[in-house]
N, C-alpha and C positions, 0 to 999 in steps of 0.2 A: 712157160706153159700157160696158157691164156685159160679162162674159167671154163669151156664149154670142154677142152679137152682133161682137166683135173675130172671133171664133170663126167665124162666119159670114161676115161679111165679108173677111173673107181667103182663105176656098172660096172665093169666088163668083169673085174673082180664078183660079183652076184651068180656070175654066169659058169652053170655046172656041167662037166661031161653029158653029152647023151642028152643036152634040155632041148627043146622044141621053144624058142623064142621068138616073139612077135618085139620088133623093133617101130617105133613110131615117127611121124616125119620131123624130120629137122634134126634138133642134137640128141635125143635117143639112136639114129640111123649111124652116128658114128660111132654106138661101142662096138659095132662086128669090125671097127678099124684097130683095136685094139685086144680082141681075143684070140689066142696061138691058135694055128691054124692045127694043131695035135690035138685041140679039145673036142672033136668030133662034135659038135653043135651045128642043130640047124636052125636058121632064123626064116621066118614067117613074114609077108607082110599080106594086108589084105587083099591085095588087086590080084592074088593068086599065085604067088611065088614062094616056093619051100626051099630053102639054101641058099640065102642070101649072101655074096661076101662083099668084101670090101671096094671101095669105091673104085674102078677102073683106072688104069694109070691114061693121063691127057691123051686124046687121037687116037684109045681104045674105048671107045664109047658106044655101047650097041643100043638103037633104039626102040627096040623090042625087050629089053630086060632092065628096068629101073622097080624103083620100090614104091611105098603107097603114094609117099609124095612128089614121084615123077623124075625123083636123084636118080642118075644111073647105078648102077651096081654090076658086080661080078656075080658067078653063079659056081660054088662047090660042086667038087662029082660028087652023082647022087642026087644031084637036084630035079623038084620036078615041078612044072606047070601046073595048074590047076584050076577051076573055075570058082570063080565069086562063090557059089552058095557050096562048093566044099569047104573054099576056104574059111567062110562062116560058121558052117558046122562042125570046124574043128574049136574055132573062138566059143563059139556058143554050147556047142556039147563039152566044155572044161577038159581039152585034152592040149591046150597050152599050159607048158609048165611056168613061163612068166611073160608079161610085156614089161617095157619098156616104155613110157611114156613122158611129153613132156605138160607144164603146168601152168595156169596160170594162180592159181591162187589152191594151198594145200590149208584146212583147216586143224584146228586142236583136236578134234574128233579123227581125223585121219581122213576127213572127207577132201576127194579133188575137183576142184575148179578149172578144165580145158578146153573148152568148147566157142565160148561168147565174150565180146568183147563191147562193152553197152557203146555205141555209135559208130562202129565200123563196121565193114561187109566182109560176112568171114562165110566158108562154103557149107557152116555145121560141124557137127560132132562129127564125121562120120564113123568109125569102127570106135572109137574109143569109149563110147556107152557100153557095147558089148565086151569089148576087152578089159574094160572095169571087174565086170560082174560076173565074165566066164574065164579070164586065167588064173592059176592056182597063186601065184604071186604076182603085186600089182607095184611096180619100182619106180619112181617118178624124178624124172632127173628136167633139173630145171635151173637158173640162175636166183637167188638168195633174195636178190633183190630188182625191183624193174623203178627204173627213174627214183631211184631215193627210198622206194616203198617198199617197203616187207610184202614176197609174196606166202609166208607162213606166217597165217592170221589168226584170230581166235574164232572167227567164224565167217566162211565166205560169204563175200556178195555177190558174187559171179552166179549165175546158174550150177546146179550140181552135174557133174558126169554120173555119179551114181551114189547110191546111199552105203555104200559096203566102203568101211577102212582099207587106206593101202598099204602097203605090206613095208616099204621106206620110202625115206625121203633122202633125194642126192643131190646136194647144191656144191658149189665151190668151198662155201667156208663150212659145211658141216653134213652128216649121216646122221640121219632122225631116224627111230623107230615109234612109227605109230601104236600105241598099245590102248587098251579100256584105261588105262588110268592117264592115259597124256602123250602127250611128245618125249621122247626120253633120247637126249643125247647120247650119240654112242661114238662117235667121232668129232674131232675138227679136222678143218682144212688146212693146207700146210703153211706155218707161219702162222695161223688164226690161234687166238687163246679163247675160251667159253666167252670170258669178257665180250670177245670181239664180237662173238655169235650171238650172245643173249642182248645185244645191242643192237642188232639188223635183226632182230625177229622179233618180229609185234606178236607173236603166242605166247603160252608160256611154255617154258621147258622143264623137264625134267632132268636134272643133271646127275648124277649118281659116282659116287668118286672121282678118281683121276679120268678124266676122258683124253683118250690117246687121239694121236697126229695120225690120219691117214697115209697108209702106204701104198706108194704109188708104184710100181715097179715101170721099169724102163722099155 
């Protein structure tokens, strides 16, 4: 199991009966690949699509229904169309119960860094400012580290997505909860000891007793 899908399969576990979920592009877009299709969830992306599922099997690929970042997808019964400024007005009037997003730099504050990247050409924020600030939980699923570097820092240099703490953090080697007193470990990753975690993370952590092994189910 490679990091992005540990990474995904432990969202998917976040993921509640009945939630209205906005999914983000890249490796947020694959936990609707790993939630039971019993859970009666519907996921959201911004380009106007309410029931999002899983990625289409090869040579079923329609290209009228892909998600924000142009992946194809499947579409659950029940699902419906929509236009950009509904779809916003559900973002932004707070009737998302969570997104899903992914990172480039999470601070000690619980602040995220997604948007800019200082010397390359990137298209902007687009929804992720509003999906910061208007879903009830804000889950950030990312890799631990990029080229050697911690991307949970003690304070970003990236531009902010928004001033409002996110609700966790989901990398390969661990589950942070952002709280007013700090980062506080609530998991590792599997085979990972705290050791291994407070060693790739340039913040500080909070570690509080035994901190359990993530469980992954099949």
């Amino acid at each position: 199991m490679d990091a992005k899908e540990i990474i995904a399969r432990r969202v998917a576990q976040e993921v509640q009966p009945g939630m209205l979920v906005n999914l983000g592009i890249g490796l947020p877009s694959m936990v609707a690949n790993f939630v039971p299709d019993d859970l009666h969830v519907f996921f959201q992306a911004e380009n106007g699509v309410i029931g999002l599922g899983s990625r289409p099997p090869e040579g079923m690929e329609d290209r009228d229904l892909t998600d924000a970042g142009g992946g194809f997808v499947t579409a659950v019964p029940g699902a419906a169309s929509i236009d950009s400024a509904m779809s916003f007005g559900l973002i932004r009037g707070g009737h998302l119960d969570m997104t899903v997003l992914g990172g480039l730099q999470v601070d000690e504050k619980g602040h995220l860094a997604n948007w800019m990247v200082p010397g390359k050409m990137v298209p902007g924020m687009g929804g992720a400012m509003d999906l910061v600030a208007g879903a009830k939980r804000v889950v950030v699923a990312m890799v631990h580290t990029a080229k050697g570097n911690s991307k949970i820092v003690p304070e970003c240099t990236l531009p902010l997505t928004a001033a409002r703490r996110v609700s966790l953090i989901v990398t390969e080697m661990a589950v942070i909860e952002p709280t007013q007193a700090g980062l506080v470990l609530r998991e590792r990753g599997p085979g990972v000891s705290v050791e291994d975690v407070q060693a790739a993370t340039a913040a500080r952590l909070i570690v509080q007793g035994d901190v359990p092994e993530m469980t992954l189910p099949a």
